[in-house]
Phi, psi and omega in degrees: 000121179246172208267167197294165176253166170326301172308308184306315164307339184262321138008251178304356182258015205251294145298338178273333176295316198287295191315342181242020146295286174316310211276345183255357202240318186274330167293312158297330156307309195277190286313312173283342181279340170307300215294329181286318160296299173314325178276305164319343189257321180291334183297000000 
């Protein structure tokens, strides 16, 4: 088994960053659209 080369380390630490943009990103869009509603369901 040989070890990751630089590039693939950068590579894959590149993607898990992107993916846990999105995912903190998707969590705020659903909590301002919770906030939004609430205020629209309750009036």
């Amino acid at each position: 088994m040989t070890a990751p080369t630089d590039n693939q380390d950068r590579t894959q630490r590149r993607k898990g960053v992107m993916r846990t943009a999105w995912v903190v990103g998707v969590i705020a869009i659903a909590i301002y659209v919770a906030f939004i509603l609430s205020g629209v369901l309750a009036a």
